[in-house]
N, C-alpha and C positions, 0 to 999 in steps of 0.2 A: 489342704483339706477340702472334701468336697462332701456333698450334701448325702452323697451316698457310701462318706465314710462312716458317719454318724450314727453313733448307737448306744444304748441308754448305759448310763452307768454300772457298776459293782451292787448286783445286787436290788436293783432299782427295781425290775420289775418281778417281785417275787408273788408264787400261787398263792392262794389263800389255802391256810386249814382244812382241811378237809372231814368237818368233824361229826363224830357220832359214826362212822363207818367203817367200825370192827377194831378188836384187838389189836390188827397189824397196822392200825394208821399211826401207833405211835400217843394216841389220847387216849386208850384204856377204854374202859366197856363204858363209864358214861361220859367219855367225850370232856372230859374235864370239869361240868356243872357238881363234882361230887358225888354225894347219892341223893335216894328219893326223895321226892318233894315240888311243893307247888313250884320254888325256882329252878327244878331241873328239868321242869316242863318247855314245852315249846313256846308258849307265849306266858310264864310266869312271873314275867316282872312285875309287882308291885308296889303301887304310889306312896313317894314320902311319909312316912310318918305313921302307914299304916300296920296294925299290930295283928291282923290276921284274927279282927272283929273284934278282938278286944277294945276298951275304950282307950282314945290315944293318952297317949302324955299329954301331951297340949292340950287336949280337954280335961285331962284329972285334974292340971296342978291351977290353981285358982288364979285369977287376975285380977290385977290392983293396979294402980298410978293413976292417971291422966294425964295426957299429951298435951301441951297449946298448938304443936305443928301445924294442924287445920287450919288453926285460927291466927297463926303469925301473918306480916305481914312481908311479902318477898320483894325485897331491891335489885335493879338493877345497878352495876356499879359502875362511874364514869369519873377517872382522874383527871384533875385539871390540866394536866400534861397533853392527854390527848384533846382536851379543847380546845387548848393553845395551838395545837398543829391544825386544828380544819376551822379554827372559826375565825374572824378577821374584827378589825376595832368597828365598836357599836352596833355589833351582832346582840342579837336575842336567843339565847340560851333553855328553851324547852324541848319539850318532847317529840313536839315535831320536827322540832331543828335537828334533835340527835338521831331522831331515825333516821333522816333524811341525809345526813351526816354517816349512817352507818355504823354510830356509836352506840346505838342501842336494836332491840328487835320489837320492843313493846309490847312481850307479851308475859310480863310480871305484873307486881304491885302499882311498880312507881319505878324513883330514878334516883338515887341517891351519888352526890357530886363530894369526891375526896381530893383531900388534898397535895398529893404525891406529883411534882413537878414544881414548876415556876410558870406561871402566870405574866403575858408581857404584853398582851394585848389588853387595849383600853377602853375604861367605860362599855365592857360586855356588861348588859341585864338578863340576870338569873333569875326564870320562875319555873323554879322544881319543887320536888314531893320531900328530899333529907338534903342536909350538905352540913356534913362533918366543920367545926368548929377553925380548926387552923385553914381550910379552902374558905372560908367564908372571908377568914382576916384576910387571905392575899385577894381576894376579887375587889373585896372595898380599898384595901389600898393602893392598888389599880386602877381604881377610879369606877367600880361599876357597883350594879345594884342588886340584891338580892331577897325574891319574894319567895314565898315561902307557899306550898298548896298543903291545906289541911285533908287526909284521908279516917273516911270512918272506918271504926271498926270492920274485919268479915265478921260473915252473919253465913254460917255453913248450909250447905242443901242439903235439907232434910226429906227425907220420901215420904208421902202419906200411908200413914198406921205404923209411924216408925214411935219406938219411945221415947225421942226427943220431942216430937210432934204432938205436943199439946189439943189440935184443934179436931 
């Protein structure tokens, strides 16, 4: 085979349509859009939701609940598995260590430590933001230590003259 046997597949490179250009193209007088009307115009398409001025759905039907999502707070997850593989005995176990480490990217909450693996290095000292209760048992019985960093609530941004905006 040579470069100048080569040629496109069954069909590969087929015309386009050729539409809106008479009875004999085969798409009938309006080119398959149906009939009249704002979508069977040449630039008719319109946006989601919209009802042709009418008020939409989504603003008739009334809204209720509230969300916490804003105001949760988002973990980064890190199994003691993978600590075991990059950190060595009497290692310091924080934030900078796991970025640095590659274990995290730091651009969450915090860092929360589970407990999925086996733990075999000793005396590692943990000061992270969460760490699930069974990773806590295998780090102390390991021999190392585990502190704990308190995080305050969010406090969401609010725009000035908004109606959360009290001031």
């Amino acid at each position: 085979m040579k470069l100048n046997d080569l040629k496109p597949g069954y069909r590969a490179n087929r015309d386009t349509k050729r539409l809106g250009r008479g009875t004999g193209s085969g798409q009938g007088t309006s080119a398959g859009k149906g009939t009249k009307g704002q979508k069977a115009r040449k630039s008719g398409n319109v946006r989601i939701g919209f009802e042709g001025g009418q008020m939409p759905l989504i603003r008739r039907i009334p809204k209720r609940g509230f969300s916490n999502v804003r105001f949760a707070l988002v973990f980064e997850i890190v199994n003691l598995e993978d600590i075991d593989m990059r950190f060595s005995d009497n290692d310091t176990v924080d934030k900078a260590t796991l970025k640095a480490k590659g274990l995290v990217n730091g651009n969450k909450d915090g860092i929360k430590i589970l407990g999925n693996g086996e733990l075999s290095k000793k005396k590692l000292s943990f000061v992270i933001d969460r760490i699930s209760k069974s990773a806590e048992v295998k780090i102390t019985a390991a021999g190392g230590s585990v502190e704990k960093i308190y995080h305050e609530p969010k406090v969401p941004v609010v725009k000035k003259g908004h109606k959360w905006n009290r001031s």
